[in-house]
Residue frames relative to the residue before (quaternion, step in Angstrom):
aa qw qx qy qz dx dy dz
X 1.0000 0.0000 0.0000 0.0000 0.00 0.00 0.00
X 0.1886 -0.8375 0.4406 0.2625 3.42 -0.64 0.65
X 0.3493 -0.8433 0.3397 0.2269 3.42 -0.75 0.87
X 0.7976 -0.4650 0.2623 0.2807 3.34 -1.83 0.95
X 0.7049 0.4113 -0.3711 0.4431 3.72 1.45 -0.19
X 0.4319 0.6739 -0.4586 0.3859 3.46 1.38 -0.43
X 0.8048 0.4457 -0.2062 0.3335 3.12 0.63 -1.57
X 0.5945 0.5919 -0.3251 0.4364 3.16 1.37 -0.76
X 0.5765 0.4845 -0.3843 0.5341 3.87 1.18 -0.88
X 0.5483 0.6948 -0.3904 0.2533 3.95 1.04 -1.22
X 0.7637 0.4705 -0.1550 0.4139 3.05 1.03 -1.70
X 0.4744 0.5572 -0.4337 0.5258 3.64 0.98 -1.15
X 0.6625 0.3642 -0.4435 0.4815 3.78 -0.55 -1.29
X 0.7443 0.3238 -0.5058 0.2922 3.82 -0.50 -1.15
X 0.5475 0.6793 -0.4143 0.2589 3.77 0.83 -1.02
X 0.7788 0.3246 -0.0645 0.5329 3.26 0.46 -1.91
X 0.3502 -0.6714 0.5833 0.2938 3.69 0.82 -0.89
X 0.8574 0.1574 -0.2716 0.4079 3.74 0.43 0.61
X 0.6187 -0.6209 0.2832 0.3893 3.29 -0.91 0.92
X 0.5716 0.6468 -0.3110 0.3977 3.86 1.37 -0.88
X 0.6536 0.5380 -0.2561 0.4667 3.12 1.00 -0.78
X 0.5112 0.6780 -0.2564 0.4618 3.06 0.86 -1.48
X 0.7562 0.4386 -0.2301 0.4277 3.42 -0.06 -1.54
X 0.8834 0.2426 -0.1816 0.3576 3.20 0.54 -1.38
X 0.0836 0.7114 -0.4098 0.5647 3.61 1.60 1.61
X 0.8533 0.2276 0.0631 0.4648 2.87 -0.35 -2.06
X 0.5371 -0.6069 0.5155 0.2783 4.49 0.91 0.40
X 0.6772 0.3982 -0.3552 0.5066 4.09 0.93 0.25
X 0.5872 -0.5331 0.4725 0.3844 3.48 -1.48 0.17
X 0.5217 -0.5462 0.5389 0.3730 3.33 -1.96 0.45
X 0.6639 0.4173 -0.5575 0.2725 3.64 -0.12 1.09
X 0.3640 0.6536 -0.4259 0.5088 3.07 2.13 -0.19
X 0.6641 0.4859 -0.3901 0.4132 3.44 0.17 -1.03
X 0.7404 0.4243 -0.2890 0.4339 3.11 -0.06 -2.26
X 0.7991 0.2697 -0.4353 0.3150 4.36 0.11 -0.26
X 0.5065 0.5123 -0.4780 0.5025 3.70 1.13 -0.17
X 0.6742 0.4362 -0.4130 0.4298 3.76 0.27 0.33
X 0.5245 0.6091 -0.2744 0.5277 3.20 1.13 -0.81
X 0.6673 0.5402 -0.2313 0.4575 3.63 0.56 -1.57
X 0.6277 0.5268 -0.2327 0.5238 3.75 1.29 -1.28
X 0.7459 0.5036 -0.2064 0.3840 3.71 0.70 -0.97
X 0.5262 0.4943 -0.3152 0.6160 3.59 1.96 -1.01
X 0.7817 0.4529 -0.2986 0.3076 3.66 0.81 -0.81
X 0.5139 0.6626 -0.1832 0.5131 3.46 1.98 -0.47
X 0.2248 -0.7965 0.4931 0.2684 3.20 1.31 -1.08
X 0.6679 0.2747 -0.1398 0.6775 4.03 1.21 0.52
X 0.5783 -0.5599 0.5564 0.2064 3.35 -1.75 0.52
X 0.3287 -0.7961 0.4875 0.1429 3.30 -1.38 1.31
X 0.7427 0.0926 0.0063 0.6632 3.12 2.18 -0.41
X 0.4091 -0.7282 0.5410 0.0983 2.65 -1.42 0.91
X 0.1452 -0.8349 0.4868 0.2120 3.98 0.17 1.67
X 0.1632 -0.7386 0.6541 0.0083 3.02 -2.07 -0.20
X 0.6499 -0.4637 0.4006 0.4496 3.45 -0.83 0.00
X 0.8255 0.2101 -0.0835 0.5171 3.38 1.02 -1.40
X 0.7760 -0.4285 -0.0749 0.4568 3.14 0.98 1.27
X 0.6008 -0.5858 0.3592 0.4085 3.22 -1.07 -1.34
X 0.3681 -0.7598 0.5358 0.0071 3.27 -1.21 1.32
X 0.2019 -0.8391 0.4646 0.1983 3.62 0.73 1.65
X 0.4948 -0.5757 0.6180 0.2046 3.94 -1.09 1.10
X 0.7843 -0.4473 0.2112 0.3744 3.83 -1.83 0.69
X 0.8320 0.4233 -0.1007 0.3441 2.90 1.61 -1.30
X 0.2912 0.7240 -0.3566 0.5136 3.22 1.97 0.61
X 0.6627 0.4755 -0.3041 0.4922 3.13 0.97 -1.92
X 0.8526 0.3864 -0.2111 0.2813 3.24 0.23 -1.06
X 0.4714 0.5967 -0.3755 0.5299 3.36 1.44 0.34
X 0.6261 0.5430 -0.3474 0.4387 3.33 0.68 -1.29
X 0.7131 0.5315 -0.2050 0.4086 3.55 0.87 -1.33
X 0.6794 0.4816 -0.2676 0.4846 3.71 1.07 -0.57
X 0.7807 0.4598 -0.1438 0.3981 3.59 1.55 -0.85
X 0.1756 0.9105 -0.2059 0.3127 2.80 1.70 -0.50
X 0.7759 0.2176 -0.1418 0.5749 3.68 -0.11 -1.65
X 0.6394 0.6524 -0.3482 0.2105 3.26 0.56 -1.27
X 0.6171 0.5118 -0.1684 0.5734 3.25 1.09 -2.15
X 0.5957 0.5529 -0.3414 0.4721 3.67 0.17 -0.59
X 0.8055 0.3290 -0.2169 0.4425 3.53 0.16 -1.31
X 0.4718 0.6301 -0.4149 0.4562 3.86 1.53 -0.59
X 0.7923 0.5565 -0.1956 0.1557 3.10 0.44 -1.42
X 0.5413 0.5773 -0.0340 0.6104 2.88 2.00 -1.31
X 0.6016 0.6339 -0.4280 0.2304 3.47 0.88 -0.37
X 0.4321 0.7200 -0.3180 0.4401 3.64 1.43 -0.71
X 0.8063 0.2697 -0.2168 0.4797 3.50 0.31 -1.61
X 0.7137 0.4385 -0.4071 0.3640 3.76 0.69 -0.04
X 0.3769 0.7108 -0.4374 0.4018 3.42 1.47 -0.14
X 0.8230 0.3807 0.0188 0.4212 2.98 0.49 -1.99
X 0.5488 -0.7569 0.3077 0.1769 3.35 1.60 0.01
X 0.4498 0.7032 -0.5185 0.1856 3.32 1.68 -0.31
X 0.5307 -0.5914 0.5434 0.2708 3.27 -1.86 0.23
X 0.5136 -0.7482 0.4148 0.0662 2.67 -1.44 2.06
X 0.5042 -0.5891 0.5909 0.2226 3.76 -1.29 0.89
X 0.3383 -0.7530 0.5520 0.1179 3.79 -0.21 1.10
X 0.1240 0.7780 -0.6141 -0.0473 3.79 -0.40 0.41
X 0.1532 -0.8132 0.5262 0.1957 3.96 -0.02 0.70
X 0.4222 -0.7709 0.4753 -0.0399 3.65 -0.46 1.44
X 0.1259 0.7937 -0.5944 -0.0310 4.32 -0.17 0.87
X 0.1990 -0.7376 0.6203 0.1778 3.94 -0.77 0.74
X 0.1318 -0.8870 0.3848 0.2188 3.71 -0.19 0.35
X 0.7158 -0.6170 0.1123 0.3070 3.31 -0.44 1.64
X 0.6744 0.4600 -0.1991 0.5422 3.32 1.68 -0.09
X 0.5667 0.5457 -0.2762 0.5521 3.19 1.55 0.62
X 0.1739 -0.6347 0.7078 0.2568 3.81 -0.80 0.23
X 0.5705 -0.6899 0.4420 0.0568 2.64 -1.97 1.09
X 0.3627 0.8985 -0.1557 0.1920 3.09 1.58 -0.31
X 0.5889 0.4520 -0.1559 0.6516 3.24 1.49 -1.49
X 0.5930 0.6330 -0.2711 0.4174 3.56 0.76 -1.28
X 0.7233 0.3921 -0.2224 0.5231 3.64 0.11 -0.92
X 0.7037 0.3213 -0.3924 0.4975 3.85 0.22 -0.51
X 0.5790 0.5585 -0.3943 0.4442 3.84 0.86 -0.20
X 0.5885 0.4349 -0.3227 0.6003 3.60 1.16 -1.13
X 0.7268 0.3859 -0.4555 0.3397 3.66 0.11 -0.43
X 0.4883 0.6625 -0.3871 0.4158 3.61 1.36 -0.40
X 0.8265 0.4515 -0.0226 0.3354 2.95 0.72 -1.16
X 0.4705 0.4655 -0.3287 0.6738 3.08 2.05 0.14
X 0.6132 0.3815 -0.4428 0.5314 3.96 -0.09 -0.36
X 0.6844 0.4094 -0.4098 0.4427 4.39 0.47 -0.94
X 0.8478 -0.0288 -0.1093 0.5181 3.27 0.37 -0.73
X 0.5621 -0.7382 0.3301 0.1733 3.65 -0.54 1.70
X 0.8098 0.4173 -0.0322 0.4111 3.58 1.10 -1.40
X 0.3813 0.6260 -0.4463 0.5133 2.99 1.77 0.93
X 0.0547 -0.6666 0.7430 -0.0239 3.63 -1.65 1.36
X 0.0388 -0.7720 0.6265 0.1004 3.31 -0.75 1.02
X 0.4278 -0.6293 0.6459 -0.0606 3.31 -1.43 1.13
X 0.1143 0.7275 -0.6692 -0.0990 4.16 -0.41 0.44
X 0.5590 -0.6059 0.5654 0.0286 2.50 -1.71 0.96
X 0.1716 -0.6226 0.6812 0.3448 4.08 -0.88 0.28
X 0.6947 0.5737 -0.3461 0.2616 3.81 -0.07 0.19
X 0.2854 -0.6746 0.5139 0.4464 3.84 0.47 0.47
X 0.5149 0.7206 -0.2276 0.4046 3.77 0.85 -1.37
X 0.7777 0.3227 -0.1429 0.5203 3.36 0.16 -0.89
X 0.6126 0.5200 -0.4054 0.4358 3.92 0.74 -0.67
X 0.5910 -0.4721 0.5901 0.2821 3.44 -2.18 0.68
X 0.7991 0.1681 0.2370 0.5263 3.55 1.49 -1.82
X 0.0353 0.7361 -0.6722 0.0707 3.33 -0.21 1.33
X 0.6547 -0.4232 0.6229 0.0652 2.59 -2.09 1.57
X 0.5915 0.7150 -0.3501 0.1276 3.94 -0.01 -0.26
X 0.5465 -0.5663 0.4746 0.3942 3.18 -1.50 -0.77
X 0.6700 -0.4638 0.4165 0.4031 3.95 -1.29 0.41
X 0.7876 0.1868 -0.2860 0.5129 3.84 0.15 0.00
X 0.6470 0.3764 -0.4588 0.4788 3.75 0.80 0.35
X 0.4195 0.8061 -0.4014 0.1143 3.79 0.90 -0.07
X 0.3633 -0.6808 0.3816 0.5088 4.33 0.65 0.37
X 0.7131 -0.5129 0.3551 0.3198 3.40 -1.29 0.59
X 0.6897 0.4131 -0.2880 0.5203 3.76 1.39 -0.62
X 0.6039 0.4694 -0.5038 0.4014 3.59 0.73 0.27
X 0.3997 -0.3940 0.8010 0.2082 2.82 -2.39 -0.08
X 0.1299 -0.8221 0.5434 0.1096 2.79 -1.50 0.74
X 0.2162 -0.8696 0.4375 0.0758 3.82 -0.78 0.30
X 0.4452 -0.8318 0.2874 0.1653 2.94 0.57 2.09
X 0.0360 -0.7324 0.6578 0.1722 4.39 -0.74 0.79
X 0.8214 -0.1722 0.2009 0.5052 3.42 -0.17 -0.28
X 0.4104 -0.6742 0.6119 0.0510 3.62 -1.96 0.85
X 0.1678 0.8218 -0.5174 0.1695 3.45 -0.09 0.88
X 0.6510 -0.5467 0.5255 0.0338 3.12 -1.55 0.92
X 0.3046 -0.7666 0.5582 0.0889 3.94 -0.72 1.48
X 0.1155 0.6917 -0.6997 0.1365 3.65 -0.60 0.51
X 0.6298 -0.6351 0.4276 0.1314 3.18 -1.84 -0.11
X 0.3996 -0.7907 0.4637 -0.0120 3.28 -0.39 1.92
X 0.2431 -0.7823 0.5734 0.0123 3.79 -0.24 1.71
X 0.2267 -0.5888 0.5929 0.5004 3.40 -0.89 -0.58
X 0.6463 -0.6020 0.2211 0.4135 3.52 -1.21 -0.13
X 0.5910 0.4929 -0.3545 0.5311 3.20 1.62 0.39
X 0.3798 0.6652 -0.5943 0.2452 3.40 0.69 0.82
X 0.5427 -0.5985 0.4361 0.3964 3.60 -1.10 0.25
X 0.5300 0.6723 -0.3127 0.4115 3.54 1.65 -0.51
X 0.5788 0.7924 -0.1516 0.1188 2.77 1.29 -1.96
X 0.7431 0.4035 -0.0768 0.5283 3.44 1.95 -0.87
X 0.5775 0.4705 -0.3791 0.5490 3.25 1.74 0.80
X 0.7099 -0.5238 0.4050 0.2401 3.20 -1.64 1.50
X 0.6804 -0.0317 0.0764 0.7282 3.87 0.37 -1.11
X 0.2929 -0.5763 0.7574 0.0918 2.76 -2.11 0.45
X 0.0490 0.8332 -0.4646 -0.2958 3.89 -1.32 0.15
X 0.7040 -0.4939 0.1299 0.4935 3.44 -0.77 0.85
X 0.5304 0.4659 -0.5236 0.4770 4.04 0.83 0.70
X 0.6710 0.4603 -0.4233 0.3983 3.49 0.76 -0.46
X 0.7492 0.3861 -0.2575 0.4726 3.90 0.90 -0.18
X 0.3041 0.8066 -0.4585 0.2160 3.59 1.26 0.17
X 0.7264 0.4884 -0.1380 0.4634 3.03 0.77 -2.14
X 0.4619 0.7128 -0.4198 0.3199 4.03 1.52 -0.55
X 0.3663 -0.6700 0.5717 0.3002 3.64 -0.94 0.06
X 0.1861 -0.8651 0.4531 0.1082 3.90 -0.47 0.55
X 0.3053 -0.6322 0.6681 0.2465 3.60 -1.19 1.00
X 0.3874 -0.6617 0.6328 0.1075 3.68 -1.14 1.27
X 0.1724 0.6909 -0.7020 0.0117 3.47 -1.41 0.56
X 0.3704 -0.7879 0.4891 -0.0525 2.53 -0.55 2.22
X 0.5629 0.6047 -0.2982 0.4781 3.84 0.97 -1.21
X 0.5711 0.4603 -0.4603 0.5001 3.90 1.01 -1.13
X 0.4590 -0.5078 0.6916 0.2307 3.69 -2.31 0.55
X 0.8218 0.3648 -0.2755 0.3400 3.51 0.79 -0.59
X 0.2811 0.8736 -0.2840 0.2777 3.44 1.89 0.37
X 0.6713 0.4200 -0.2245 0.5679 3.55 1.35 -0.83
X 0.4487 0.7015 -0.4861 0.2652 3.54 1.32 -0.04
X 0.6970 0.4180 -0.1987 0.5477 3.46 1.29 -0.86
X 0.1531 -0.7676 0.5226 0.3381 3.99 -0.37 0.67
X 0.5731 -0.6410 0.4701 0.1991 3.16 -0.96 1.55
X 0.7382 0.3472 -0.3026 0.4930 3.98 0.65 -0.52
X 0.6258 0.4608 -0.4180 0.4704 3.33 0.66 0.62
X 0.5247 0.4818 -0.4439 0.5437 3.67 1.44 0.58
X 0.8711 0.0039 0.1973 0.4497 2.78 0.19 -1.67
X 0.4267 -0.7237 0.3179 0.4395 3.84 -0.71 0.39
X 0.7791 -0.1162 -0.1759 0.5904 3.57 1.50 -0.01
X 0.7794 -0.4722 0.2164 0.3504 3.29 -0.82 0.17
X 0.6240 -0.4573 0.3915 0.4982 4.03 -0.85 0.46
X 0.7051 0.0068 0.5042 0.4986 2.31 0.53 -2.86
X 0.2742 -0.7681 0.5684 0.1087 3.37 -0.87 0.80
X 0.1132 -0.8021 0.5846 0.0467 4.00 -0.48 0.95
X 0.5587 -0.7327 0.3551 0.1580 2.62 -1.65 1.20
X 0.6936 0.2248 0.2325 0.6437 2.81 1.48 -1.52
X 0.3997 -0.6574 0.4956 0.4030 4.30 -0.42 1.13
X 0.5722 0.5021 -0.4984 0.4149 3.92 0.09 -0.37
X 0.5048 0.4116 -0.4238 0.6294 4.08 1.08 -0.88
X 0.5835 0.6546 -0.3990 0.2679 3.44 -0.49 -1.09
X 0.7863 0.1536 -0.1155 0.5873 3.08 0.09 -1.58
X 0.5950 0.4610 -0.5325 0.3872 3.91 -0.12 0.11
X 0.4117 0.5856 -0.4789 0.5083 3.62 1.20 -0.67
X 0.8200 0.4447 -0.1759 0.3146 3.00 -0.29 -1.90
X 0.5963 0.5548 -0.2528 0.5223 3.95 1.21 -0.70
X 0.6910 0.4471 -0.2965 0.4844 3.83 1.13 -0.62
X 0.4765 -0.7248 0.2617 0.4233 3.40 1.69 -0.27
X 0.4023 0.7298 -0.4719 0.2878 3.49 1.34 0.06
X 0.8751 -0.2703 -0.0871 0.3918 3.42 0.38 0.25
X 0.5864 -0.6166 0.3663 0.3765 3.77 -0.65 -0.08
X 0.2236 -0.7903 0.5672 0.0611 4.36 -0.13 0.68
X 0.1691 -0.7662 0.5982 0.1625 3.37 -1.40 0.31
X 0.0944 -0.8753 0.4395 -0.1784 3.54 -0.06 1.77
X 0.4088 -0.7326 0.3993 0.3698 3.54 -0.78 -0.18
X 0.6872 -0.4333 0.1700 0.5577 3.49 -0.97 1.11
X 0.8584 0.4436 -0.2328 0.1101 3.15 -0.16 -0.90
X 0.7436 0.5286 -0.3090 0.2687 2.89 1.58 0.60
X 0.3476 0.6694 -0.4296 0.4965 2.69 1.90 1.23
X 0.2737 0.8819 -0.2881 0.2535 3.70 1.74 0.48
X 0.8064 0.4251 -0.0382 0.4093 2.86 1.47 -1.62
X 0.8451 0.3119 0.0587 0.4303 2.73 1.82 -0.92
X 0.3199 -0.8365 0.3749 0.2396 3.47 -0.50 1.40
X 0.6046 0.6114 -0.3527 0.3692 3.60 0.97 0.03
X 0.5492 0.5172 -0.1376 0.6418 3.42 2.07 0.03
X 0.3698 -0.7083 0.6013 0.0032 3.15 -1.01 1.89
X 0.1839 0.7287 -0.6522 -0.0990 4.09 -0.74 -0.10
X 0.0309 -0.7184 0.6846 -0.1197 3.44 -0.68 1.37
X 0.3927 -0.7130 0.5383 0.2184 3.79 -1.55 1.02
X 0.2956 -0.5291 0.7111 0.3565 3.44 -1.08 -0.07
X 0.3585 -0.7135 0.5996 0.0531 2.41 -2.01 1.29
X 0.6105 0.4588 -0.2572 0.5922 3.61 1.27 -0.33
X 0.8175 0.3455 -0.0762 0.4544 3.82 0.25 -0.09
X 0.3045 -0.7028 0.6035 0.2216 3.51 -0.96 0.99
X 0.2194 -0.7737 0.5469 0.2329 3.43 -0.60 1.01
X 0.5109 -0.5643 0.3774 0.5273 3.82 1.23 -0.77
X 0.2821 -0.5777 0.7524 0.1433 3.68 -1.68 0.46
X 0.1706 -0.5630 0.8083 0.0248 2.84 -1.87 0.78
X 0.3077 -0.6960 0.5931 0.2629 3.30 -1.91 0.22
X 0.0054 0.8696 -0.4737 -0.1391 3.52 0.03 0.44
X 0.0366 0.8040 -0.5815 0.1187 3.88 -1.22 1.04
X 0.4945 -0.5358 0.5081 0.4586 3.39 -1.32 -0.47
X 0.1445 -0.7383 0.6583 0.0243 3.43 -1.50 0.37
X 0.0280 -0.8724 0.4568 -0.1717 3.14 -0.39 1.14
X 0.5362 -0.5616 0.4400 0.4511 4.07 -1.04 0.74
X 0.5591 -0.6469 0.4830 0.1889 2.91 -1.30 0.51
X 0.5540 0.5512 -0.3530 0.5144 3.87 1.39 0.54
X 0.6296 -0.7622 -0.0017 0.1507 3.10 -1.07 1.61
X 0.3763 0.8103 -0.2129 0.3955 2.92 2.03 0.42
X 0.5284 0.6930 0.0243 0.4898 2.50 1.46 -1.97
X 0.7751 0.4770 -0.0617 0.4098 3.61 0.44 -1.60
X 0.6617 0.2824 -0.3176 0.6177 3.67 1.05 -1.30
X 0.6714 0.3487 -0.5577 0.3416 4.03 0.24 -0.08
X 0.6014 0.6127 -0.4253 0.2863 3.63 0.29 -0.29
X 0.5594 0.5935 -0.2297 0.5311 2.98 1.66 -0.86
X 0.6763 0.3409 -0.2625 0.5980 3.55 0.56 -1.08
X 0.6178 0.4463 -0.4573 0.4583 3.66 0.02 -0.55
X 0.7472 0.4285 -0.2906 0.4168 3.86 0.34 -1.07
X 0.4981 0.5171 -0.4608 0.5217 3.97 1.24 -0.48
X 0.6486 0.5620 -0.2865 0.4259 4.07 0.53 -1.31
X 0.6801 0.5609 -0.2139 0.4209 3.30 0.73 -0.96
X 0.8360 -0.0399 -0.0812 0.5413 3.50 0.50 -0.95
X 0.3524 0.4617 -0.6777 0.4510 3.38 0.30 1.59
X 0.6367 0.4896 -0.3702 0.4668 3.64 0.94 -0.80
């Protein structure tokens, strides 16, 4: 039977990607960790990762472990403080409509198993949140912000576009394209919208619409690299003739001391993952 700490050390390591970390997550040393995996792999019959200098690079069957163990380990962990009923630490959570929620959510789940007595709550207001999901020029005037990664806008195909199988694209090859519009994005007017198309497919509420729009084939979107990450039904191809814009995207967070060590831990979860 494999046991509830293996997995629990399993998951930490996929989060952060190293066993040090891991350890110092979960309150045990990095050989505790580094042999309860080991013990999981002799018991699996295959590697959960692939090491390295610059960490660890989780293998099909990592991915696909992590993904089966997940709720479970999570719900073990938590079981203590819901037994006993203790009273939960509200933390009120904003994703911003130009963001996918994806990365986000496996960080909140980190962060629920570390600290048990956390309920998050989201918020439709950047304003109103503890923690916004967001971008550097949409961030509320009381946060701070904590920079994940810079990335580059280009042009998001489904995978049945005829485009879909070319390296760059230039802004003549997508003219004749219909376009899904995201108005709500700041970096949306960067492209002039009448020089694609004479009106829009579709207008989206929210990038998660967006890219399903854009996955059913109705029309073609300009997004940032990463959100062709999650998804295999979704082409992202650059333009080679044309700045499409960059955005910085991070967490942002109140400036009170609660607030602050999750943003931190949420932002470590985030870009190791």
């Amino acid at each position: 039977m494999i046991e509830l700490n293996s997995l629990r050390y399993f998951v930490s390591a996929y989060e952060v990607r190293t066993f040090s970390k891991a350890a110092r997550e979960n309150g045990v040393s990095q050989p505790t960790v580094s042999a309860a995996i080991q013990k999981l792999e002799d018991r699996l019959g295959a590697s959960l990762f692939l090491r390295s200098k610059t960490g660890l690079t989780p293998t099909p069957l990592g991915t696909r472990l992590y993904h089966d163990a997940l709720n479970s380990v999570t719900h073990l962990t938590t079981l203590e403080s819901r037994i006993l009923n203790q009273p939960k630490q509200n933390v009120r959570i904003h994703c911003a409509p130009d963001m996918l929620i994806n990365s986000l959510a496996s960080g909140l789940s980190s962060l629920r198993r570390e600290f048990s007595d956390l309920a998050f709550g989201f918020t439709a207001e950047a304003k109103d949140s503890d923690i916004t999901y967001t971008t550097d020029v949409c961030l509320p005037a009381s946060h701070s912000f904590i920079l994940l990664e810079e990335e580059t806008f280009g042009v998001a195909f489904s995978s049945k576009h005829p485009l879909a199988t070319l390296s760059e694209v230039r802004l003549e090859d997508v003219r004749r394209y219909p376009i899904i519009h995201r108005p709500y994005c700041p970096n949306a007017d960067h492209m002039d919208m009448n020089a694609l198309s004479t009106a829009p497919a579709a207008q989206a509420m929210n990038d998660p619409q967006l890219m399903d729009l854009v996955a059913a084939d109705l029309g073609i979107a300009f997004t940032p690299r990463s959100h062709a990450r999650y998804r295999e039904d979704v082409v992202w191809v650059p333009l080679a003739d044309r700045n499409a814009g960059t955005r910085k995207a991070g967490i942002s967070h109140r400036r009170s001391a609660l607030a602050t060590k999750l943003a931190k831990k949420l932002a470590e979860v985030i870009k190791s993952g």
